[in-house]
C-alpha angles and dihedrals in degrees: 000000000000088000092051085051101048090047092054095047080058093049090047101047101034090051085059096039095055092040089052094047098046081052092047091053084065089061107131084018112093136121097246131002097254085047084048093050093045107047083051091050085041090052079047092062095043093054097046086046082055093051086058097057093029093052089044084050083055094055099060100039094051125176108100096325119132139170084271099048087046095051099036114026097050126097121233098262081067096062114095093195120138112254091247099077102054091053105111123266088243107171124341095267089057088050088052106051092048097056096041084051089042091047111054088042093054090045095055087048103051086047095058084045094065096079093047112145081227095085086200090054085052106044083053095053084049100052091048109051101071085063103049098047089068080051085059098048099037087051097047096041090060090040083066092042094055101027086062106025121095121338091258098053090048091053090048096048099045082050093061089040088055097046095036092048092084101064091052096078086069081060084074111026117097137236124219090246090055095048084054087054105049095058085053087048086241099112131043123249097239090191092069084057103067102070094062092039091050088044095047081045101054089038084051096047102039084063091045085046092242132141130221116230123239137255113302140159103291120222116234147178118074093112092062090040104262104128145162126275091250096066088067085060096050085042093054089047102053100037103044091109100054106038084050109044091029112206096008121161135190 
């Protein structure tokens, strides 16, 4: 049981870190400086939110592992992050599109979590959702605006929903450590989940004038550690200090 903790922790807390690191690459990017301040303190909240289930990781595995050994020494087959947030920025549609995609899931999540019979898993939820229901709201305020702006931007953002489709089926595909969980009333059953996020994603694109795509073939993998090639060059990125300078402390 411990194990199957200790895997969906990781799924819980990689998913956020690489989110927040592929967030925190747009910094000085953004569209406007109010959008720029607020997709860095987005990729923030992501991160601390990342400290909660890594350190918690930590915890279980023991030894000398800490929040830091867990985020920064390990190769990329040890990460249990869904597929979706690796997947590059691209242009702002396609940032946009991912996070919108990413937040509602992860709403809905931490919102089943609260009632975890682990009380850390659910102090954490707890702590999180606040957070991550301004997420909500900020992505799929700037999904309308582009969705049924000017022809361009509603080109550009069908475009993302088309490509990035295909990494939602994993949000509600289980692990084995999750299944393991469930039956315990630790983890959540992301199956049960897609119904509403479907329903709060068609709701949401009717009104940006936007269509969801069909059924088509899903990409998995990144919760057993098979990912795409994109998730080594975040990993180089962000790991490039400590796997230089090891050990190394302010």
């Amino acid at each position: 049981m411990e194990e199957a903790r200790y895997e969906y922790l990781l799924q819980l807390g990689d998913s956020d870190l690489i989110l927040g690191q592929r967030l925190a690459a747009l910094c000085g990017h953004g569209p406007a400086l109010e959008e720029d301040i607020a997709m860095s303190n987005v990729a923030l909240d992501l991160i601390g939110q990342a400290r909660f289930w890594l350190s918690y990781a930590a915890e279980i595995k023991g030894g000398d592992a800490d929040e830091d050994t867990l985020a920064f020494l390990r190769d990329a087959p040890a990460y249990r992050n869904v597929l979706l947030v690796e997947q590059p920025n691209g242009d702002y549609g396609h940032t946009i599109v991912r996070q919108c995609f990413y937040d509602v899931w992860h709403f809905f999540v931490l919102q089943a979590l609260m009632q975890s019979t682990d009380t850390r898993i659910a102090d954490i939820a707890a702590k999180s959702i606040k957070e991550v229901q301004y997420h909500v709201e900020r992505s799929g305020d700037w999904v309308v605006r582009l969705g049924d702006g000017t022809e361009e931007s509603h080109r550009r953002t069908q475009a993302a929903v088309d490509k990035l489709w295909r990494y939602t089926g994993e949000l509600f595909r289980s692990s084995e450590a999750e299944q393991a969980l469930v039956e315990a009333g630790i983890a959540v059953d992301v199956a049960t989940l897609y119904e509403p996020w479907r329903a709060h994603m068609q709701a949401l694109f009717e009104e940006a004038t936007l269509e969801l795509p069909g059924d088509q073939p899903m990409q998995c993998g990144g919760k057993h550690g098979e990912h795409t090639e994109h998730l080594g060059y975040v990993l180089a990125e962000m790991q490039h200090l400590q796997r230089s300078y090891p050990g190394a402390r302010w």
